[in-house]
N, C-alpha and C positions, 0 to 999 in steps of 0.2 A: 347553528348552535355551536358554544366549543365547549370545551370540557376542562375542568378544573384539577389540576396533579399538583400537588406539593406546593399551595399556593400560585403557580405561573398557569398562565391560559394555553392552553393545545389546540388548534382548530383539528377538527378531523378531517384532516386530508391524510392520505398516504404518506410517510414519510419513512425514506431508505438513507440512513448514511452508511456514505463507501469508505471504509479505511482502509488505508494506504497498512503495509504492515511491519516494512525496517522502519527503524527510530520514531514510529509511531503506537503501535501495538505492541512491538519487541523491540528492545534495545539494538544498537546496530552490534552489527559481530564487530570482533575487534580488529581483524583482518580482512577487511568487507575490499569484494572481488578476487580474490585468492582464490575459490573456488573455480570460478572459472579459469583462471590461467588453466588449474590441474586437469580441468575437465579436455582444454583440449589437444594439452598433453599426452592426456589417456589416447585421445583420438588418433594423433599421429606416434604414440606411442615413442615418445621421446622428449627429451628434455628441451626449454624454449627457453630464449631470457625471456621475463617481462617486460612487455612493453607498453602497456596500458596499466594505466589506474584507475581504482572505482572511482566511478560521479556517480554521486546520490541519486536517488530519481530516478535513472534508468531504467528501461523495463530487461529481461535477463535474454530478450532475443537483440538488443540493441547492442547489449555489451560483448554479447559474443561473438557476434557483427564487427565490433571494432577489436576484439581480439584477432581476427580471425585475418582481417583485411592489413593490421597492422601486421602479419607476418607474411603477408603477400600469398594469401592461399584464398583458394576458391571458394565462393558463397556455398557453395555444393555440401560443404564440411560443415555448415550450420545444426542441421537436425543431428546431426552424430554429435558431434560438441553438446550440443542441448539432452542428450541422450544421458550422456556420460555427467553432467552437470544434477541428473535425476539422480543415476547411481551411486554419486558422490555424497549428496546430501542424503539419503538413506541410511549409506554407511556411517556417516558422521552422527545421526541418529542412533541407530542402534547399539553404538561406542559410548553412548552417554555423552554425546555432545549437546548443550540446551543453549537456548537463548534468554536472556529475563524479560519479563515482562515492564513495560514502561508504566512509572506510577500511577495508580488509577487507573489504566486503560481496562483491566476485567473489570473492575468495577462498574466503572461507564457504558460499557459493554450492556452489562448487565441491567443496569439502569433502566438507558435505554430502550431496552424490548420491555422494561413493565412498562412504560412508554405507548405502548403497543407499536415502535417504530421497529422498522428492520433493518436490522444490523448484516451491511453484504461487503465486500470487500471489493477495492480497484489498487491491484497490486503490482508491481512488475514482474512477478514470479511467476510460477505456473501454479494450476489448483494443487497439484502433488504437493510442489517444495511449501504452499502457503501452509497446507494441513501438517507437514514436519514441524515449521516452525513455530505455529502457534501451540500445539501438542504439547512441545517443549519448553514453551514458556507457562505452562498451565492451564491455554485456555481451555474451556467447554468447545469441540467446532460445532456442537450442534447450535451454539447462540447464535451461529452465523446461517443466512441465505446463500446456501451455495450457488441455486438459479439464478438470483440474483447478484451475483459476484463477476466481476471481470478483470482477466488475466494477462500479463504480457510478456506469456513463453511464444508467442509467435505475432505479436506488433514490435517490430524497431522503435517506433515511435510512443510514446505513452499517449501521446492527444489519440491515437489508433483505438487504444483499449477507452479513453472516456468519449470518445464518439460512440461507441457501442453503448454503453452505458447513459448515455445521452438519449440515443433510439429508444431503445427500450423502458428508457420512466419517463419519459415525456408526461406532462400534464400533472404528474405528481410532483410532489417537493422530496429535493433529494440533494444532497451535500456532500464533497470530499474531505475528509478528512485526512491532512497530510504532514509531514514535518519538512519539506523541500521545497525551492520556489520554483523547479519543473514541474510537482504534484500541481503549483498554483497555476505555472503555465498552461498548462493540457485540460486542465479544470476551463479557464478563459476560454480557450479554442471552441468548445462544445457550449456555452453559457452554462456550466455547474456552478455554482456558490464552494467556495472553497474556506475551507477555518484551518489554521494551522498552530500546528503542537511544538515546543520548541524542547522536540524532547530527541532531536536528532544530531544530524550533522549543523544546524543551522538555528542560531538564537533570535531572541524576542526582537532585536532592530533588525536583522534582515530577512525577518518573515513579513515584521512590518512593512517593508520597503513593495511588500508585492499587493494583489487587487483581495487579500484575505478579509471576510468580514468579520474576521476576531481572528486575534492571534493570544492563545493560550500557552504559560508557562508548561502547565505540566495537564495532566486529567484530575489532579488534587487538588491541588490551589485554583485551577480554573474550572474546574468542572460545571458549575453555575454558568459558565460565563459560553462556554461552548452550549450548551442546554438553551439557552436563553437566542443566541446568535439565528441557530437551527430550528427552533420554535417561530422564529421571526420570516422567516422564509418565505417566501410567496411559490407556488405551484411552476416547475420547467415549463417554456414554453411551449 
């Protein structure tokens, strides 16, 4: 049997979308990766040039990884770097530092779980720095599945963090939600169905360019069109 919401058909299966949460849920910072330079600054307690820049996508143990390696210092330094990357983003928290929220995204959110879908996250960040950042853009965290959430304060890799996330909803329909065409990469690796937001670093022709089964403007103007993508979905293998 399926069930009828807002004129479109729902089959009852399980259905968990993951979002991604810079330039997808929250606007990107406007200085994105700066933090971690400082972070490992703190570490060696001294001042470094920069030598890396942020790439989108990332997960925050990947970048700190190539911070770390581009100043020719030992992987050793990684959890204190990542430490001090925690302490960083608290601070800047508690200073009134916020992030905005990308158009429609609470909304959709919201949506969503009347839905009766679950709303879980596949981030680069850690559970810490994700729950800062949504805070701060106004979400509710409790609309989110934390159990069902996956983090990448300790995969290099992003396909690391939706492999697990793969294992774990197997046989249900489940979907990344992303605004980069690494979200779309690491989504492939695992077979996840990936939609992308063009509300990041990256617009509507080079999202299109990737294996997205909708590429959405915004969660406003698109919002149907993501709803509809995700409804279409067939059960992970």
């Amino acid at each position: 049997m399926s069930v009828i919401m807002d004129g479109m058909e729902h089959h009852p299966v399980s259905t968990t979308v993951l979002w991604d949460i810079d330039g997808t849920l929250v606007r990107n910072a406007a200085s994105p990766g700066n933090l971690y330079h400082l972070a490992l600054e703190r570490a060696l307690g001294r001042d470094l040039p920069q030598l890396v820049g942020h790439q989108h996508g990332r997960t925050d143990a990947g970048i700190i990884v190539e911070h770390v390696r581009a100043h020719r210092l030992d992987d050793g330094l990684v959890p204190t770097v990542s430490g001090h990357l925690r302490d960083l983003s608290e601070e800047r928290h508690r200073s009134g530092d916020r992030r905005s929220p990308a158009p429609g995204a609470r909304a959709l959110v919201r949506h969503f779980a009347e839905l009766g879908w679950r709303n879980g996250l596949l981030t680069g960040n850690s559970a810490y720095r994700a729950r800062v950042k949504l805070l701060g853009a106004g979400f509710d965290v409790d609309d989110f599945d934390w159990e069902h959430s996956y983090f990448g304060d300790t995969e290099v890799e992003r396909a690391g963090v939706t492999a697990v996330a793969a294992a774990a909803l197997s046989g249900t329909r489940a979907v990344i939600v992303g605004d980069t065409p690494r979200d779309g990469e690491a989504a492939d690796a695992v077979g996840i169905p990936f939609v992308a937001v063009a509300t990041g670093a990256y617009d509507v022709a080079a999202l299109g360019a990737t294996s997205a089964v909708a590429v959405a403007r915004d969660c406003v103007e698109d919002a149907r069109l993501i709803e509809e993508a995700i409804a279409g979905l067939p059960p992970l293998a």
